[in-house]
Structure formats: structure tokens, C-alpha cells
C-alpha positions in Angstrom: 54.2 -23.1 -39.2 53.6 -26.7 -40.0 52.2 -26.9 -43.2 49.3 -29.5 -43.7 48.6 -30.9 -47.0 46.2 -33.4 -48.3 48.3 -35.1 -50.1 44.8 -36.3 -52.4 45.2 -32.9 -53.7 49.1 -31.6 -54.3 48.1 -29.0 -57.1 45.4 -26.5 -57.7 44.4 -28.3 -60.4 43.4 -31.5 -58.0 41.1 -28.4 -55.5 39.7 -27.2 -59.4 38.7 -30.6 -60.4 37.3 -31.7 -56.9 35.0 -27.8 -56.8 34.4 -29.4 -60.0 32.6 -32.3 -58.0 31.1 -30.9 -55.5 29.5 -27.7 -56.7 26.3 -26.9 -58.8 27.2 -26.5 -62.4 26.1 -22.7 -62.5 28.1 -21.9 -59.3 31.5 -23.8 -61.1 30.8 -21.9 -64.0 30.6 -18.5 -62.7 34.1 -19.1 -61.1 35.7 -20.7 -63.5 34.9 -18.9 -66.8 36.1 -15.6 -68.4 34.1 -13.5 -70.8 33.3 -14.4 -74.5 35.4 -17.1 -76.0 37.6 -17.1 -72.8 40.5 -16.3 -75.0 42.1 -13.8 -72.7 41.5 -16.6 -69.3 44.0 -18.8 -70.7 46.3 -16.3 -72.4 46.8 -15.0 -68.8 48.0 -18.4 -67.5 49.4 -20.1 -70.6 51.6 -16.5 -71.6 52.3 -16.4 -67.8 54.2 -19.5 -67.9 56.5 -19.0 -70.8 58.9 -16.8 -68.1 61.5 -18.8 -67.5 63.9 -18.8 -64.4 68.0 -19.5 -63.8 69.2 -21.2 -61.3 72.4 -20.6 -59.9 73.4 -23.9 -58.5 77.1 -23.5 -57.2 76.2 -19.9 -55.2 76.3 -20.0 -51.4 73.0 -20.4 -50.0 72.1 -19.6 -46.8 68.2 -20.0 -46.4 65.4 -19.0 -48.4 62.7 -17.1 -46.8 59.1 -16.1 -48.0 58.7 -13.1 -46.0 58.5 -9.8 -48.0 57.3 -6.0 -46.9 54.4 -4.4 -48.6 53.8 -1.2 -47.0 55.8 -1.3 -43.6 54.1 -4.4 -43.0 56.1 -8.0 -42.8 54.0 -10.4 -44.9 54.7 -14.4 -44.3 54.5 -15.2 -48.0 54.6 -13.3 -51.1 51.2 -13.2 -52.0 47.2 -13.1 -50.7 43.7 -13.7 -51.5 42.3 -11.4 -54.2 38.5 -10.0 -54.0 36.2 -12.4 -55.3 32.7 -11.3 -55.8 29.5 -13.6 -54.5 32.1 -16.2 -52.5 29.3 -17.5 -50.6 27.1 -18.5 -54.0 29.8 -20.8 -54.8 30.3 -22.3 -51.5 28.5 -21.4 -48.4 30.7 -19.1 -45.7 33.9 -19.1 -47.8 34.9 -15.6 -47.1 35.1 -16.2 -43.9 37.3 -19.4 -44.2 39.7 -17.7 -46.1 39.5 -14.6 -43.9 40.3 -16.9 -40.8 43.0 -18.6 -43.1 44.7 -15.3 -44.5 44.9 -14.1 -40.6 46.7 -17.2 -39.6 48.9 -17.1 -42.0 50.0 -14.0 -42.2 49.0 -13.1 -45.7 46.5 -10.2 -47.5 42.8 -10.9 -47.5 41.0 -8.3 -49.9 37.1 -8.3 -49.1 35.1 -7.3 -52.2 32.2 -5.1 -51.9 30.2 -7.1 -53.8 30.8 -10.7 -51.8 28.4 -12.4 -48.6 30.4 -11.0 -45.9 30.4 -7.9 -44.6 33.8 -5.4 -43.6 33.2 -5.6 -39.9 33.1 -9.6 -39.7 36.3 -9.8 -41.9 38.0 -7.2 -39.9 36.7 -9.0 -36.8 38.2 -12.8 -38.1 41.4 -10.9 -39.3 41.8 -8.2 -36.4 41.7 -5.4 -38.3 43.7 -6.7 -40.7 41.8 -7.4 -43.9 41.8 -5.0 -46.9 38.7 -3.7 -48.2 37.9 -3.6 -52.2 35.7 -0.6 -53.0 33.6 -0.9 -55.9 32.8 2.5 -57.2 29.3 4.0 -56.2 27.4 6.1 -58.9 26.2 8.1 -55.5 29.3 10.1 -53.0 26.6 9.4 -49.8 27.5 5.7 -50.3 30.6 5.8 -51.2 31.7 8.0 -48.1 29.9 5.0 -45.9 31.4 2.0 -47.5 34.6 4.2 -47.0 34.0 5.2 -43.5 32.8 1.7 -42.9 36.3 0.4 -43.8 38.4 3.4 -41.9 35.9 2.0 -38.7 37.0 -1.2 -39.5 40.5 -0.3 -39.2 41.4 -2.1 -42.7 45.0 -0.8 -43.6 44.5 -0.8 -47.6 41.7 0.5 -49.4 41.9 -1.3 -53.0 39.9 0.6 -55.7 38.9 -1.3 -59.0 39.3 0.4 -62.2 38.7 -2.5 -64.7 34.9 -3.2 -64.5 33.9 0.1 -66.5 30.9 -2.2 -68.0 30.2 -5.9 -67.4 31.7 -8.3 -68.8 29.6 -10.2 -71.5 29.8 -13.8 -69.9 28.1 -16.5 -72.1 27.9 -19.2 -69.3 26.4 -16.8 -67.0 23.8 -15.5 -68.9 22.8 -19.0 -70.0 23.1 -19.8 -65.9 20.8 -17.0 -64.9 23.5 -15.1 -63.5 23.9 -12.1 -65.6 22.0 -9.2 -64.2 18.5 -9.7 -63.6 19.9 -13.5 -62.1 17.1 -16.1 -62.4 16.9 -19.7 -60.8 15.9 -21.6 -63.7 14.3 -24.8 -63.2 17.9 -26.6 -64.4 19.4 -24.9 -61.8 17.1 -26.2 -59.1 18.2 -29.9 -60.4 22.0 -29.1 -60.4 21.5 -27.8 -56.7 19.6 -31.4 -55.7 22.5 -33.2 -57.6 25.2 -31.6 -54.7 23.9 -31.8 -51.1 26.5 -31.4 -49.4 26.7 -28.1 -50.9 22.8 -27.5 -50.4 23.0 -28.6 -47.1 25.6 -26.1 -46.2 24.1 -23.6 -48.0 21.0 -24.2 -45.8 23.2 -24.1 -43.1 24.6 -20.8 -43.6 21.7 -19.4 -45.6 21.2 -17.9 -49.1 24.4 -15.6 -49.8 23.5 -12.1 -50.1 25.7 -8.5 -50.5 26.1 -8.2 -47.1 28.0 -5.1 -47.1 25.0 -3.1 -49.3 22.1 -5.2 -47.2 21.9 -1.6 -45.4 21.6 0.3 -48.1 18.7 -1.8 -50.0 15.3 -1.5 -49.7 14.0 -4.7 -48.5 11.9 -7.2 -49.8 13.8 -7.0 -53.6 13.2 -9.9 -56.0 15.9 -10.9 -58.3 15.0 -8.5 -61.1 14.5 -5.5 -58.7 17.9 -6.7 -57.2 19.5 -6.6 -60.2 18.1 -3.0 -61.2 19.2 -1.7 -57.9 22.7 -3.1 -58.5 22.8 -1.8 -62.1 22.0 1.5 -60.9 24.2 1.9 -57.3 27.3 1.1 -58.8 29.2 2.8 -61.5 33.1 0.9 -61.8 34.1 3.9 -64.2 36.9 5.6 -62.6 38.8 8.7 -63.0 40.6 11.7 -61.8 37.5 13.3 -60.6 36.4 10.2 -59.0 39.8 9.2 -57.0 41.0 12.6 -56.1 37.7 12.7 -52.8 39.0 9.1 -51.7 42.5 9.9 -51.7 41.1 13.0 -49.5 39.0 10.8 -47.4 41.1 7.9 -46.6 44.3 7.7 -44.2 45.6 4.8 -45.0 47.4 3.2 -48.3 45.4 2.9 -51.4 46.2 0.5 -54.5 44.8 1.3 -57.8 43.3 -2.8 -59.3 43.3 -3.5 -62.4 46.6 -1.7 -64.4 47.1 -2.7 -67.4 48.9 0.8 -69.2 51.8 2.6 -68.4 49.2 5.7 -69.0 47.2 4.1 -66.3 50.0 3.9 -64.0 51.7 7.5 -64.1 48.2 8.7 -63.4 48.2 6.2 -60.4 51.1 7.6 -59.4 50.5 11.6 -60.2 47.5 11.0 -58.0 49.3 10.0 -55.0 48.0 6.4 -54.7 50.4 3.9 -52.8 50.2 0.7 -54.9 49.1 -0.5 -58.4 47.7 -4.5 -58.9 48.4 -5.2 -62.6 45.1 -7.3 -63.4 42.8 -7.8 -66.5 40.1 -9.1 -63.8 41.3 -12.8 -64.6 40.2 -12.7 -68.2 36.6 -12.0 -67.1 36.2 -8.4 -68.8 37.8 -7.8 -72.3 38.6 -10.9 -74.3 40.4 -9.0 -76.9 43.3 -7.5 -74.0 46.7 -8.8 -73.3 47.3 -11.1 -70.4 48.7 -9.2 -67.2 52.0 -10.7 -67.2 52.6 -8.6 -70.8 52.0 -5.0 -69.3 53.6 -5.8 -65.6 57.1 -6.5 -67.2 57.5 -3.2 -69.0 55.2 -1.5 -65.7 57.3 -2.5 -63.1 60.3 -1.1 -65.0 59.6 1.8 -65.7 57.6 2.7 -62.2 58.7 -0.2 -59.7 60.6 2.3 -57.8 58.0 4.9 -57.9 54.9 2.8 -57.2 54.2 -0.6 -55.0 53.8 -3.0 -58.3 51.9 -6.0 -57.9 49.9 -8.4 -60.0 47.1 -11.0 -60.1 44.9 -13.0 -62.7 45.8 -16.0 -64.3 48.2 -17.6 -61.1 47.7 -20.9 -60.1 50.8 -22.3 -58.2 54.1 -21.3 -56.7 56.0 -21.6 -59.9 53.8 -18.8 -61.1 54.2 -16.7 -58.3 57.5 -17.3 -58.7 57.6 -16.0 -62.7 55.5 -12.9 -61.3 58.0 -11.6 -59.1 61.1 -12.6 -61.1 58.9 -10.3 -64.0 59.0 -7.5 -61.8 55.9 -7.5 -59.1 55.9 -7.0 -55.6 53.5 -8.8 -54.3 50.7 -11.1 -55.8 47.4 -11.8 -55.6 44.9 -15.0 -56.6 41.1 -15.4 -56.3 40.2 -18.8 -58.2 42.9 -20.9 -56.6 41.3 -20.8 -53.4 37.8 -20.5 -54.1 39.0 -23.8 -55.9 40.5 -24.8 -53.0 37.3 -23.7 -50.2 34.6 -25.3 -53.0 37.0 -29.0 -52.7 37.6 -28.6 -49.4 35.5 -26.6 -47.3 37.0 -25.5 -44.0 40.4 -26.7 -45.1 40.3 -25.1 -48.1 41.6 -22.1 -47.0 44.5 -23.4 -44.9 45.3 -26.3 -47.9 45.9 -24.0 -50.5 47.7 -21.4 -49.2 49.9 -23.9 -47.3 50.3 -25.5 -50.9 51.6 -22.7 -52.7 53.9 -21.9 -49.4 55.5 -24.9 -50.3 55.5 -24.7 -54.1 57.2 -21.1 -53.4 59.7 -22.7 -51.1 60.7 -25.1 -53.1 61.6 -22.8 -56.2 63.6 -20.8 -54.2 65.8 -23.9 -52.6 65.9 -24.4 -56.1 67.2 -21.4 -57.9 69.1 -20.4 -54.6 67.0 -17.3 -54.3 67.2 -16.1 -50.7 64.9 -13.2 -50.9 61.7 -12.6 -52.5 62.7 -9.3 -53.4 65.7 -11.6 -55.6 63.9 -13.4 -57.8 64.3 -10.5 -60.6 68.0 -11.5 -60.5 67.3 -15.1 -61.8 65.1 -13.9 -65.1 66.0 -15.5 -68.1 65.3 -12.4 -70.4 
């Protein structure tokens, strides 16, 4: 695939500072923050990048490829596009461009429950491909149909979340309006004039909404009524009781998000589940935990072999992808980079970014002479 680049924006941080730009203040905010002092947020990225890698510069070398299995299924590249909750709030139809994006190249595309598209477009732009987030229902009648929904859709993983037990206490967002009841303060109105191409697109594609629970609320909510009716349909407390009916229910694989215990993950795999995603919700729900790349070295150790181990939160280029898997994960996942990269962008976004890490990846490998994704373990300075 040729790769194509703006070469006015050669790292995530360049798509980060652009979003920066070109979206309302509230809307940058809400993507870009963690919870409390954000402690956690850059623990995950600054701790992340103190794994260091060997190369082996006299070895033959062959080729390096990107291509790695995750459940029977032949990936292009190493890693894909985490759930991300309310895409469309920070820029208008951005599911859907990375949807379209993750199809054609070959990588994951997790829809979240909670985002502004629904299962059946995403498994229509991704034929059938896309993997569907569930985000535990206090009620089993809604949770069967989000499920069957998904099986419908023919989505191949079903990824339940197990680290939103509560919400996370997020200063910005509450000073935003965007803690639950939201409210669109009168600032808010004057950061929206300040970006029209953003408010024109969002006019374009309309206000976002949850489309996948639009069938299941009564109609006519304002904000505050929204917000009660969220508060009270979902319930992201999970347990054996809770995961033993959707193990029942669904055919397909299921990965446990948001591991960040060995207790957590022999439970994972005493329940039968197929894959764990070591994740502290990118530093967005307990301030006071470890960064994921802490637990995932001594988790993929102990239950690599066991388990399909993978990781997100707190990944931002190839290098780190690289660390990741030399640490011991599978696979990865990230959600800011390219909602950074869709916000700068718009319908590049999607293709930019991953095409940008593709060639960060690449260029590691060539580097280390790693052949193999499934290698990089061997080149681990420990």
C-alpha cells in the first residue's frame, strides 16, 4: 500500500497541536485530558517510553514485515483504533473516517457503545469487520439487543469494558459542561463561533448523538433528562455473574478491556474469554493507578501463552508500539492519536495516522533487524 503522508504533520504530536487548532476548546479538552491532576495520563506515556530496545546490527536480515495474527485473522499492522466514546462531538463523522480507514488498511476498528455511529453502519463501511465495545447495561433486555445487534452485524470480537466501574472525576469536563447532566454554556457557544470549519461540519453532519442507544430512548430528552437516562441504563461494574450470560450468548471471541491485575486476568482466563487489553482507560479513571505498561510486563508473562495479551492507553507513535510488544503484548490499541489525527485532518485523518505509525513501526524494525512482530520480545533490553 502506498503510504501517504503530509509531510506538515510527521508526528502525532503535529495532528495533537493542529486538533488543537481547529477544535472548540471543550471538545479538545474532553479528548485530551485524564481525570484529576492527570497524573496517571502522562505516567502512562512518559513510564511507557523508558523500555528500551537492542538492536542487533550484524544479524542477517531478510525483511521486516508488520503483519501479525490475532485470532486466526492476518492483521496488516500490529495495532488498531481503540473505542473512543462521543467521536462525533469532537469532530463531525469521525467514526466513520476511521472505520473507512481501519477497513482499508487492514487493521482493528473497536466501535464504542457510547460513540455517534451506530454497529450496523460500522459493520457496513468495514464489511463486517469492525469489533463492537459493549458497555455494560444495568438491564439483561438491553444488553441481549446491543449483543444480538453486534452477532447481526457479524462483528468477530465482542470487547467488554471492565474499567469504568464509576466515572471518572474529570475537572475540565465538568468545568466544560460535559460531566453528566452536559450543559452548553454560553462560553461554549463562543468557542464553537471561534472554529467554523468545525461548526460548519458539524451542521453538516448534524449534532452527534448515541446512535446505537437512539432506539432505546425515549424521545424528546433534554440534556439533564439525557444524562439521568445514561446514569441509570448503564452500569460498567463487571463480574463473574455479569460475564458468564455473554460468554453464553456470544459465538464469537471476546476480550476482557481494561486489565490491569494478574487477579483480573486468571479470572479472564477461568472464564473462558479469548483476549485481555491491558488499559487504565488512558489515565481517564483512577489517577492514583499504575500506568499499563507496569502490569502488561509481568501479565504477559505469566499468561501470554494462556490468554491473547494486548495493550492500549498512553501510545503515541511507532516507537511505542514497538516498546509495547517487545514488553510482552500482542497486539495494540490507540484512541487519541487518531482522534488527533481526524480533528487536524478530517477525512485524511484517518488514513494519515495510521499510515504514519506504519512507517514509524517499519522503520524500528529495519532498525533493530526484527523480522517479525511476534520478535520484538527478543530485542528487550531488561
Amino acid at each position: 500500500m502506498t503510504l501517504n503522508i503530509n509531510s506538515k504533520y510527521p508526528s502525532v504530536n503535529d495532528l495533537r497541536l493542529k486538533a488543537q487548532k481547529k477544535i472548540p476548546k471543550f471538545a479538545f479538552e474532553y479528548l485530551d485530558g485524564g481525570c484529576n491532576e492527570d497524573v496517571n495520563l502522562h505516567r502512562n506515556t512518559s513510564e511507557l517510553r523508558e523500555v528500551q530496545l537492542k538492536p542487533n546490527y550484524l544479524r542477517n536480515h531478510l525483511k521486516s514485515s508488520l503483519k501479525t495474527k490475532l485470532f486466526g485473522i492476518e492483521y496488516d499492522a500490529p495495532f488498531g483504533i481503540a473505542p473512543v466514546g462521543l467521536q462525533g462531538l469532537m469532530w463531525p463523522n469521525s467514526p466513520e473516517i476511521l472505520a473507512k480507514a481501519a477497513f482499508q488498511h487492514n487493521i482493528p476498528f473497536i466501535l464504542s457503545t457510547v460513540t455517534t455511529t451506530s454497529i450496523e453502519r460500522a459493520s457496513e463501511l468495514t464489511e463486517g469487520k469492525a469489533w463492537f465495545q459493549l458497555y455494560h447495561p444495568t438491564e439483561d433486555k438491553l444488553r441481549d439487543a446491543l449483543i444480538n445487534r453486534a452477532a447481526a452485524a457479524e462483528c468477530p470480537v465482542l470487547v467488554i469494558l471492565c474499567d469504568v466501574p464509576t466515572f471518572g472525576f474529570r475537572p475540565r469536563d465538568i468545568r466544560n459542561g460535559l460531566a453528566m447532566p452536559p450543559k452548553m454554556s454560553v462560553n461554549n457557544i463562543l468557542q464553537i463561533l471561534g472554529k467554523p470549519h468545525w461548526a460548519l461540519e458539524t451542521l453538516k453532519y448534524g449534532q452527534p448523538n448515541f446512535e446505537n442507544l437512539k432506539p432505546y430512548m425515549p424521545k424528546g430528552l433534554d440534556l439533564r433528562q439525557l444524562g439521568k437516562f445514561m446514569d441509570q441504563t448503564f452500569s460498567g461494574r463487571l463480574n463473574e455473574e455479569k460475564i458468564k450470560p455473554i460468554r453464553d450468548m456470544w459465538k464469537g471471541k471476546i476480550v476482557l478491556k481494561g486489565v490491569a491485575s494478574d487477579s483480573d486476568a486468571e479470572e479472564a482466563i477461568r472464564l473462558g474469554l479469548d483476549g485481555i487489553i491491558v488499559s487504565n482507560h488512558g489515565g481517564r479513571q483512577l489517577d492514583a493507578g499504575q500506568s499499563t505498561i507496569k502490569p502488561l510486563k509481568t501479565i504477559a508473562e505469566k499468561y501470554g501463552d494462556k490468554i491473547e495479551v494486548m495493550m492500549d492507553s498512553g501510545l503515541r507513535s511507532g516507537p511505542d508500539i514497538a516498546r509495547s510488544l517487545a514488553s510482552g503484548a500482542k497486539f495494540t490499541f490507540l484512541g487519541r492519536s487518531f482522534m488527533y489525527g481526524v480533528s487536524a485532518l478530517g477525512k485524511k485523518g484517518g488514513d494519515h495516522t495510521i499510515s504514519l505509525l506504519k512507517t514509524e513501526l517499519q522503520q524500528v524494525m529495519e532498525q533493530i533487524n526484527c523480522e517479525k512482530t511476534e520478535h520484538f520480545p527478543n530485542f528487550l533490553i531488561k
